[in-house]
C-alpha positions in Angstrom: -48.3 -81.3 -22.2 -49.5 -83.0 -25.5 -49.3 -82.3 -29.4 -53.0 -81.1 -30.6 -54.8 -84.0 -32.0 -55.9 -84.1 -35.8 -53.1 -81.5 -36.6 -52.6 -81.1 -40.2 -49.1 -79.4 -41.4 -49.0 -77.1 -44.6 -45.8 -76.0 -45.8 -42.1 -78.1 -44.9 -43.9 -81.9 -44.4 -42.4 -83.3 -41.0 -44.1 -86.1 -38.8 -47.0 -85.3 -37.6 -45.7 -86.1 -34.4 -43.1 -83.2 -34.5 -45.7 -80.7 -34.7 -45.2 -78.7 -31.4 -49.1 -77.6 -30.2 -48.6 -77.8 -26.3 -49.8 -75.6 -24.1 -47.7 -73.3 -21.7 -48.0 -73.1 -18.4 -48.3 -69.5 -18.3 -51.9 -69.3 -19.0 -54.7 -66.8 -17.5 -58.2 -67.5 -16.5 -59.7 -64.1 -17.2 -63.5 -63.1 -15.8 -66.4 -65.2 -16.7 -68.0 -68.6 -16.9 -65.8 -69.0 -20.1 -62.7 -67.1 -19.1 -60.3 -68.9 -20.4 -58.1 -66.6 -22.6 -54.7 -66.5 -21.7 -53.3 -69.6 -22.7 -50.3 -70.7 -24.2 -49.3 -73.7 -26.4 -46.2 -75.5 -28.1 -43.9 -76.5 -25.5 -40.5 -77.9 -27.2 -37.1 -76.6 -27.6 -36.1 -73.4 -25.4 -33.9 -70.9 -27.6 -30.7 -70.5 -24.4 -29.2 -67.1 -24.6 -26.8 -67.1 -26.8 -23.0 -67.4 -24.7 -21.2 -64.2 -24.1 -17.9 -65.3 -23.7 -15.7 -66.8 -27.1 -13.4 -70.4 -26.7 -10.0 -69.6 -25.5 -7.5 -69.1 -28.6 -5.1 -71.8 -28.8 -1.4 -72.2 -29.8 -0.2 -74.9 -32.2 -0.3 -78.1 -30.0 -3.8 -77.5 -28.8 -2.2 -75.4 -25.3 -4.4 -72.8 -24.5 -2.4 -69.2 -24.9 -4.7 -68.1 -21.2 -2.4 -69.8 -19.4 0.2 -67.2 -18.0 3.7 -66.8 -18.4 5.6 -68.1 -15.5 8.4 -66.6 -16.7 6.8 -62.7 -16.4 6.3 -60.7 -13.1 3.2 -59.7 -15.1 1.8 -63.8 -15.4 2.8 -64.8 -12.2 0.8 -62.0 -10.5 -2.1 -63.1 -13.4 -1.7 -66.5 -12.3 -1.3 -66.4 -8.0 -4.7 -66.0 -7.0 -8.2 -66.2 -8.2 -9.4 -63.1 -7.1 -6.7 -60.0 -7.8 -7.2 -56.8 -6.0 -5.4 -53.5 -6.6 -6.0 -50.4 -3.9 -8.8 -52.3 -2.4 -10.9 -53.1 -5.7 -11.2 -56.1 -7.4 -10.3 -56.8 -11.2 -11.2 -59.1 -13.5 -8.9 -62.1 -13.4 -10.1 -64.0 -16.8 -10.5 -60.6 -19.4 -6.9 -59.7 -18.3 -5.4 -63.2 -19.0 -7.3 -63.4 -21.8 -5.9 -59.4 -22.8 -2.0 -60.7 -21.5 -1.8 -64.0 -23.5 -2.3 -61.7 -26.8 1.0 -59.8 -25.6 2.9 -62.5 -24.3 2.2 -61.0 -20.6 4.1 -58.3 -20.8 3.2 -54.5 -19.8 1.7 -52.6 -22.7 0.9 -49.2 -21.1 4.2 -48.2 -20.6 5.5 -47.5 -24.1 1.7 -46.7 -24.8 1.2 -43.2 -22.8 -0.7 -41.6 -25.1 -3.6 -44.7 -25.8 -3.5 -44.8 -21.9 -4.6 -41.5 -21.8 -6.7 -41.4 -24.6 -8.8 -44.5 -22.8 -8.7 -43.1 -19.2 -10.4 -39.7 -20.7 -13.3 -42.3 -22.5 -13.6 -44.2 -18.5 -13.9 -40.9 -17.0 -16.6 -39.8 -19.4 -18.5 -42.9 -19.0 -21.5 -41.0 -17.3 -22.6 -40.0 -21.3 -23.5 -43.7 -22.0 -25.5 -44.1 -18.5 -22.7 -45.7 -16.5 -20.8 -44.8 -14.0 -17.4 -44.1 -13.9 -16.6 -45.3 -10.3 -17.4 -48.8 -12.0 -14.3 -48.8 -14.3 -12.1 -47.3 -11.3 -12.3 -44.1 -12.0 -11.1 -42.6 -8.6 -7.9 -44.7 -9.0 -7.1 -43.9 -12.8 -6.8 -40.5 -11.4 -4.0 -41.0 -9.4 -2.8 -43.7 -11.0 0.3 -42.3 -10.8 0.7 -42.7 -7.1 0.6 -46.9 -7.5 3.7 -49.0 -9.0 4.2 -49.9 -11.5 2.8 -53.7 -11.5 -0.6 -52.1 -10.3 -1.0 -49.3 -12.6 -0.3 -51.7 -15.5 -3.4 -54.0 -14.5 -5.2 -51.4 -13.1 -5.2 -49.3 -16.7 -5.9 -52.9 -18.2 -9.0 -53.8 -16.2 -10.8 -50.2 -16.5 -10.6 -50.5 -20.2 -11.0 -53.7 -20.5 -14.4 -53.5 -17.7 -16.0 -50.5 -19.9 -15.5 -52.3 -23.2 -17.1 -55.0 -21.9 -19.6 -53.3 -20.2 -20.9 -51.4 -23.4 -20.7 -54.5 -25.1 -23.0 -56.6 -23.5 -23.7 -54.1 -20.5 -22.6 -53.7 -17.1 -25.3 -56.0 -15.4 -24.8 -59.1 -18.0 -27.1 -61.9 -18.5 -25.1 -63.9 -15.7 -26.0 -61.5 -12.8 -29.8 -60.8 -14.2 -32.8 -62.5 -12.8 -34.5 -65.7 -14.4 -36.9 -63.2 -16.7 -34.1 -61.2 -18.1 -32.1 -63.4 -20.6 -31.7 -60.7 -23.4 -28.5 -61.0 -24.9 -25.9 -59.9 -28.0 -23.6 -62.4 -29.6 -20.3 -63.4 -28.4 -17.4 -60.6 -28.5 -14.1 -60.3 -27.8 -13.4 -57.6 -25.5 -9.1 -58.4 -25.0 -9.0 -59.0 -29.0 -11.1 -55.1 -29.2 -8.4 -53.7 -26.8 -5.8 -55.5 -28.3 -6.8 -53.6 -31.8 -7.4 -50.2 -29.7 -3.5 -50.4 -29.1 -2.6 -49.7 -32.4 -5.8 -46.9 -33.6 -4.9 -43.7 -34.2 -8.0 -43.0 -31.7 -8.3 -45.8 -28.6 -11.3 -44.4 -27.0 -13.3 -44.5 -30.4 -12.6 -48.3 -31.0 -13.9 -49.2 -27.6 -17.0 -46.7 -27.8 -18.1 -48.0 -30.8 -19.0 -51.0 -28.9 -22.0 -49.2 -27.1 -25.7 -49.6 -29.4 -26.5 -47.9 -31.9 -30.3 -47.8 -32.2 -32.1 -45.0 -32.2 -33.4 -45.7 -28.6 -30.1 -45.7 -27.4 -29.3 -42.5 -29.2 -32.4 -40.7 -28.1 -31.9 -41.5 -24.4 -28.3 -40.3 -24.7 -29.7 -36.9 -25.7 -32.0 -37.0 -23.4 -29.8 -38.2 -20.3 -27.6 -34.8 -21.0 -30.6 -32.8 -21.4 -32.0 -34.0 -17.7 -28.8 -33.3 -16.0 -28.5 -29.8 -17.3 -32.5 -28.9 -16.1 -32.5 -27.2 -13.2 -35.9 -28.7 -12.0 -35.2 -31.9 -9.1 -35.3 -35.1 -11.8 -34.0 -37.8 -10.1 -36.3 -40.5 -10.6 -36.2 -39.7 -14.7 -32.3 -39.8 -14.8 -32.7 -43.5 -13.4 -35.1 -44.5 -15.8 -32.9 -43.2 -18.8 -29.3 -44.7 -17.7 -31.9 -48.1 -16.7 -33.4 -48.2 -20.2 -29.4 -47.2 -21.8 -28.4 -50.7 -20.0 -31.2 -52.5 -21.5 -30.3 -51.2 -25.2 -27.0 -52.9 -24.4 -28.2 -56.0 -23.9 -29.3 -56.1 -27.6 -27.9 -57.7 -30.6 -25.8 -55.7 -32.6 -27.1 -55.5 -34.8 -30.9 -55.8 -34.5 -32.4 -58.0 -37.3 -33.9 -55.6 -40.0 -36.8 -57.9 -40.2 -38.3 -58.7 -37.0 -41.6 -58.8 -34.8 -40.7 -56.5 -31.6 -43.3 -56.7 -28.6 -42.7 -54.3 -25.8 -44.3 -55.4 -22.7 -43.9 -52.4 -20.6 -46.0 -50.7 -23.3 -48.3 -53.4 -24.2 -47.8 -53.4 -28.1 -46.2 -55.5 -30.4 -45.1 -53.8 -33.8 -43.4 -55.8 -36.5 -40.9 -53.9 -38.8 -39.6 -54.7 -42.3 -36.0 -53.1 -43.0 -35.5 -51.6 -40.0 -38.9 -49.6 -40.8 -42.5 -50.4 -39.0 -45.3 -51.8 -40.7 -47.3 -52.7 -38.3 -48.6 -52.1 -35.1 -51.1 -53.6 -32.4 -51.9 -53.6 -29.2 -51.3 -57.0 -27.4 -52.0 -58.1 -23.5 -49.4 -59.1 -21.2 -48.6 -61.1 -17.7 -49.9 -60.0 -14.6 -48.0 -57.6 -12.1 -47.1 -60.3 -10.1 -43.9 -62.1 -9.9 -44.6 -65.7 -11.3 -46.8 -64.6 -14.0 -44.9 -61.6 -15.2 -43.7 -61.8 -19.0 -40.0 -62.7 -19.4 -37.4 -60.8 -21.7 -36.2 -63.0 -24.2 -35.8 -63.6 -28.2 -37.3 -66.5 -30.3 -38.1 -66.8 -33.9 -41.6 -66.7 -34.8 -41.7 -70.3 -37.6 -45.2 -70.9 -38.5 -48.9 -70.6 -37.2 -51.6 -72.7 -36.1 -54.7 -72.5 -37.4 -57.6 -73.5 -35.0 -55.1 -74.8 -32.1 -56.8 -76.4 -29.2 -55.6 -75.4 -25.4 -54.0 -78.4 -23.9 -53.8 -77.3 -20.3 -51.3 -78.9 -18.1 -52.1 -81.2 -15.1 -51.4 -78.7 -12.5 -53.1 -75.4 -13.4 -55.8 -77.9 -14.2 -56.1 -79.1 -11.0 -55.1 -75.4 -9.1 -57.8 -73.9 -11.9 -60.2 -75.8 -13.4 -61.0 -78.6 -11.1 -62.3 -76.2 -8.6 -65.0 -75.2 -11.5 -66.0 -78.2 -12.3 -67.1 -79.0 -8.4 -69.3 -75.2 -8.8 -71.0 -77.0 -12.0 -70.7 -80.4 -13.7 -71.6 -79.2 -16.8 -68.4 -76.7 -16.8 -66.7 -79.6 -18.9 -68.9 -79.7 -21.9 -70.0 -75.8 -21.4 -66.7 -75.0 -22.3 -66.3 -77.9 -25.3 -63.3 -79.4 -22.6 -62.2 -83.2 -22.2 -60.1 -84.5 -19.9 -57.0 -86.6 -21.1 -55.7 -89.6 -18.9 -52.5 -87.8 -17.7 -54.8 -85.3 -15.8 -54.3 -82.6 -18.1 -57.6 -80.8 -19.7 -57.8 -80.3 -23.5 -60.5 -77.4 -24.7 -61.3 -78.2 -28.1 -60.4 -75.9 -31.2 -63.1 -73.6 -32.1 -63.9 -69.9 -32.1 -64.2 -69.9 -27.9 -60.8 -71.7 -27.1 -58.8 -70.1 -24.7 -56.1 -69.5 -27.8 -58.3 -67.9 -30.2 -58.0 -69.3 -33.9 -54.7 -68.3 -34.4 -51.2 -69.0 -32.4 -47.9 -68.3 -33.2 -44.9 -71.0 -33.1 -41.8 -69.7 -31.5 -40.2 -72.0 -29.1 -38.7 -70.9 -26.3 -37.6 -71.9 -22.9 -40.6 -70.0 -20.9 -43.0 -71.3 -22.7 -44.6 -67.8 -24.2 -46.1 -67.2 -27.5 -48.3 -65.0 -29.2 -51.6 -65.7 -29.9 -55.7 -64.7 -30.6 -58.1 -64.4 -28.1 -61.7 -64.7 -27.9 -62.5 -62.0 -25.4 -61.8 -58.9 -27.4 -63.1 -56.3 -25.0 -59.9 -56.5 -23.2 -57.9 -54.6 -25.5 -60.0 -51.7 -24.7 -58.3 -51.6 -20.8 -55.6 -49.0 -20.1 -54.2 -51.8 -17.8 -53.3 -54.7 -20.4 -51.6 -57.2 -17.5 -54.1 -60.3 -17.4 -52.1 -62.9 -18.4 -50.3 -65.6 -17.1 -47.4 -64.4 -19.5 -48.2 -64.7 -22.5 -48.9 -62.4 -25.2 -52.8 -62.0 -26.8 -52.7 -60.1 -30.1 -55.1 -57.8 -31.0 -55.1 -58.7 -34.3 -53.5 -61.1 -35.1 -54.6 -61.8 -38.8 -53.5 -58.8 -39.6 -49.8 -59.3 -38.1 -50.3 -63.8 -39.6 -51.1 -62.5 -43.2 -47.9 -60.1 -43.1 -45.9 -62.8 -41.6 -47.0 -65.5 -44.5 -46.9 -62.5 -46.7 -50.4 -63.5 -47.9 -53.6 -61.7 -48.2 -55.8 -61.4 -45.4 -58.3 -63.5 -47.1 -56.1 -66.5 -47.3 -55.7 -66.8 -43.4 -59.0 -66.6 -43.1 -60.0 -69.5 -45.6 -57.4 -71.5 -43.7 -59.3 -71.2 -40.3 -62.1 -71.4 -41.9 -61.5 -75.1 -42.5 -61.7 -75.9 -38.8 -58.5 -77.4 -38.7 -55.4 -77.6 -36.7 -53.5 -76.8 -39.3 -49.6 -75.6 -39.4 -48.7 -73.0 -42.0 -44.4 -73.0 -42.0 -43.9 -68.9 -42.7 -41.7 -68.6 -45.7 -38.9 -66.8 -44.0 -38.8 -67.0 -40.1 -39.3 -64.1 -37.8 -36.7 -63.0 -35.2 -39.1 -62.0 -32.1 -37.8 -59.9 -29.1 -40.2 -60.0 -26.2 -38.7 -56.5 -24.2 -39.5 -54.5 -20.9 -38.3 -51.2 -22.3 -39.6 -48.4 -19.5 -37.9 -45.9 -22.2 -37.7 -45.9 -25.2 -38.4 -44.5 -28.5 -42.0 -45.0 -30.4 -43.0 -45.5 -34.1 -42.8 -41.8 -34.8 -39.2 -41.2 -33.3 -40.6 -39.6 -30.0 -39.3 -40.5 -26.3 -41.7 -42.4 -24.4 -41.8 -43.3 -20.9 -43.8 -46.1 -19.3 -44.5 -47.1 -15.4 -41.9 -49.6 -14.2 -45.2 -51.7 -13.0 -43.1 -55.1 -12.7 -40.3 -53.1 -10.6 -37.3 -54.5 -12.4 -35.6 -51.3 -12.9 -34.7 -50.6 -9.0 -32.6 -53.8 -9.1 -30.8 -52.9 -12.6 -29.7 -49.5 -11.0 -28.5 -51.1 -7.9 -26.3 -53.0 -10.1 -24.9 -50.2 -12.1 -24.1 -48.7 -8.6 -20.1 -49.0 -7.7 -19.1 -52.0 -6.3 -18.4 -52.0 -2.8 -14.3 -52.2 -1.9 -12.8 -55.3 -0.9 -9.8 -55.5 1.4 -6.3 -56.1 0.1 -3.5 -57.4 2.3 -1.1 -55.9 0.4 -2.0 -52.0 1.1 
C-alpha cells in the first residue's frame, strides 16, 4: 500500500510524505467491464478501542492498594485463588479487590442493610434495561440469607458490582466481542461508583445512572415493556430490543454532539450538529459475508481528498484483477490502471476511479472509510451490501462541504483542479460506523432492520446466564 502520487495538501502543511492515500483492502469489484467501485484508501494509524479498565490506585510508596489485606478473613479469601466461587457461581476476582482495597477489606454490607437492599431490588429489576437478572445472581440474592456470612458479603459485592459494570460498558464487553465489534465508552470506575453508592441517600439510582441515555436507549426501554405486556407470541422482537439495549451500552457517554453517524444495518449515514441531524444520505455497505462485512468501530473523520487514485494492494490484485487482464490486455489502459513494482495496481485519479472524486480521511485499524463512487445507480437497490467494507456515499459533496463548512461550490472548484489534493477539515469529525438492528430514526420513530450479518444471535447468547461452575466447598 502506497501514498497517491502528486498529492498536494491544503490546510495544516506536513510532508508530503505523511499524507496517508492508501488503499484498503476492503474493496469491491462491483458488475461491469469497469466495476471497480468499492475501494478503500489511506492505510495508517488504527484508532484501538479506547481501555475499559482504569490503572490501579496507589498508596504513598508507589504499592498498589489491590493487593489484599493478609491480615482480613475478607483479603485472604480475595487473595487464595484466582477464580472465587460462591453457591456454585463464579465472581469476579479483580472488581472485588479493586471494591475491598477502597475499604481496607473489610465487610461493608453488614452495617449497610438498607443500601444492600436498596441495590438487590435495582439486580432484581435488571430485566427493564434488557438484562437479565440471573446474570448478577439473582436467584442467590434471594436467599442470601441462607449463606454465611463471608459469602453473602462477596456475593452482595459481585452482583452490584457485575450490574454496574455491565450497564456501564455492557454485559458482553469489547474483550468477549468478535474482531468487527470494537465499539466502546471510556474508562470507568465501577468499585470507586459503588464505593460512592455506599454513602447516597438512594444506592440503586447511582448505579442506574450508569446505563445510556440516548434517546435509542430510551425508546427501546419503552418499547421492551410495551412487548412483554402484548398478548400476541413476540419472541423474536423482545431479542432484538434487549440486543440493540446492549449495543447502546457500548457507546460513549456521552455521544459527541458533533458527529457523522453511519448505520450499517440501515444503510445511511447522517451527520448531526448539537446533538440535532442535518443531514442525511444513503451510503452502501460490505457484503453479507463474513470477511467483507463492515466492522463496528469509531474514527475521526480529518480531511478529504480531492481526486484520490485507488492504489490496490498486491493480493486482491492478483485474486481480482490479474484474472481480467488475461480476459483482455487492454483491461489495463481501459480502466486508466498501472502497475507499480511491488505488484500492487494503481487506477489513476479521474472521474471513473474506483473511489469516486472524493474520500474521506479517518484512520482506523480496518482500514474503512467513506467515500464517492462512480456507479451511482446503486443507490437505487433496496439491498445496499456490495462492498468489500467500506462505505460509498451518496453524496458525498453535500456531507464534504458541511464538513469543511464551505459552500458546495468550493468543493467542487477543488476537484475540479484534477488534483490529489488534501483539504485538513477545520474541526475534526468523530465517526461511529454502527450495526444498530433497532434503533430510533431522524424523526424520533422506532425502527427495526434485518439482522442480515447475524451478529445478534451471538450477543443474546451472551446475555444468557452463565452456566454454574462447581465449588468444592458446598
Amino acid at each position: 500500500m502506497r501514498a497517491p502520487r502528486h498529492t498536494v495538501e491544503l490546510g495544516r502543511q506536513r510532508p508530503l510524505a505523511s499524507a496517508r492515500a492508501q488503499v484498503s483492502r476492503r474493496t469491491t469489484i462491483a458488475g461491469g467491464t469497469i466495476a471497480l467501485a468499492a475501494a478503500c484508501m489511506l492505510a495508517g494509524c488504527g484508532v484501538d478501542p479506547e481501555p475499559d479498565a482504569v490503572d490501579p490506585p496507589l498508596k504513598p510508596g508507589g504499592v498498589s492498594m489491590l493487593a489484599p489485606h493478609a491480615d482480613t478473613e475478607l483479603g485472604k479469601r480475595i487473595d487464595g485463588a484466582p477464580v472465587l466461587v460462591v453457591a456454585g457461581e463464579r465472581l469476579n476476582v479483580g472488581l472485588l479487590q479493586r471494591f475491598y482495597a477502597r475499604n481496607d477489606f473489610k465487610p461493608v454490607w453488614t452495617t449497610r442493610q438498607a443500601q444492600a437492599n436498596s441495590l438487590v431490588d435495582a439486580v432484581l429489576r435488571a430485566g427493564d434495561q434488557g438484562l437479565n437478572p440471573e446474570l448478577f445472581h439473582a436467584d442467590l440474592l434471594r436467599r442470601r440469607s441462607t449463606l454465611p456470612p463471608l459469602d453473602r458479603e462477596l456475593l452482595l459485592s459481585d452482583a452490584f458490582l457485575s450490574y454496574a459494570d455491565a450497564l456501564a460498558r455492557g454485559a458482553v464487553p469489547v474483550e468477549r466481542r468478535g474482531d468487527d465489534e470494537t465499539l466502546t465508552p471510556g474508562p470507568i470506575d465501577v468499585p470507586a461508583v459503588l464505593d460512592d453508592a455506599l454513602g447516597s441517600p438512594d444506592p440503586a439510582a447511582v448505579i442506574e445512572a450508569l446505563a445510556p441515555t440516548t434517546p435509542t436507549y430510551r425508546a427501546l426501554r419503552q418499547a421492551l415493556q410495551m412487548y412483554r405486556s402484548d398478548n400476541r407470541a413476540t419472541p423474536d422482537r423482545l431479542r432484538k430490543i434487549e440486543v440493540n439495549l446492549e449495543r447502546q451500552r457500548w457507546l460513549p457517554r456521552p455521544l459527541p454532539a458533533d458527529r457523522a453517524w453511519v448505520n450499517v444495518a440501515d444503510e445511511r449515514l447522517v451527520l448531526y450538529r448539537a446533538d440535532r441531524p442535518v443531514f442525511s444520505t444513503r451510503v452502501v455497505v460490505g457484503e453479507d459475508v463474513q470477511i467483507n462485512q463492515s466492522p463496528e468501530f469509531r474514527a475521526t473523520i480529518d480531511a478529504i481528498f480531492d481526486n484520490p487514485p485507488w492504489v490496490i494492494p498486491s493480493d486482491i490484485a492478483a485474486r481480482e484483477i490479474l484474472p481480467e487482464i488475461r480476459r483482455d490486455p487492454n483491461y489495463l489502459t481501459q480502466n486508466h490502471m498501472v502497475v507499480l513494482t511491488n505488484g500492487e495496481i494503481e487506477q489513476l485519479p479521474g472521474p471513473d476511479a474506483g473511489l469516486g472524486l472524493i474520500m474521506f480521511d479517518m484512520p482506523n485499524r480496518f482500514d474503512v472509510y467513506l467515500h464517492d463512487t462512480p456507479d451511482r445507480y446503486i443507490f437505487n437497490r433496496e439491498n445496499r451490501r456490495i462492498s468489500h467494507g467500506c462505505i460509498r456515499v451518496q453524496d458525498p459533496r453535500e456531507f464534504a462541504a458541511l464538513l469543511m463548512q464551505q459552500p458546495i461550490d468550493a468543493i467542487n472548484q477543488g476537484i475540479a483542479m484534477g488534483n490529489t489534493t488534501r483539504h485538513n477539515l477545520p474541526v475534526p469529525v468523530p465517526v461511529f460506523v454502527v450495526y444498530e438492528t433497532a434503533f430510533v430514526d431522524t424523526d424520533g420513530t422506532l425502527q427495526f432492520r434485518p439482522d442480515f450479518y447475524n451478529r445478534d444471535a451471538g450477543i443474546w447468547l451472551q446475555l444468557q446466564r452463565r452456566p454454574r461452575v462447581f465449588d468444592p466447598g458446598v
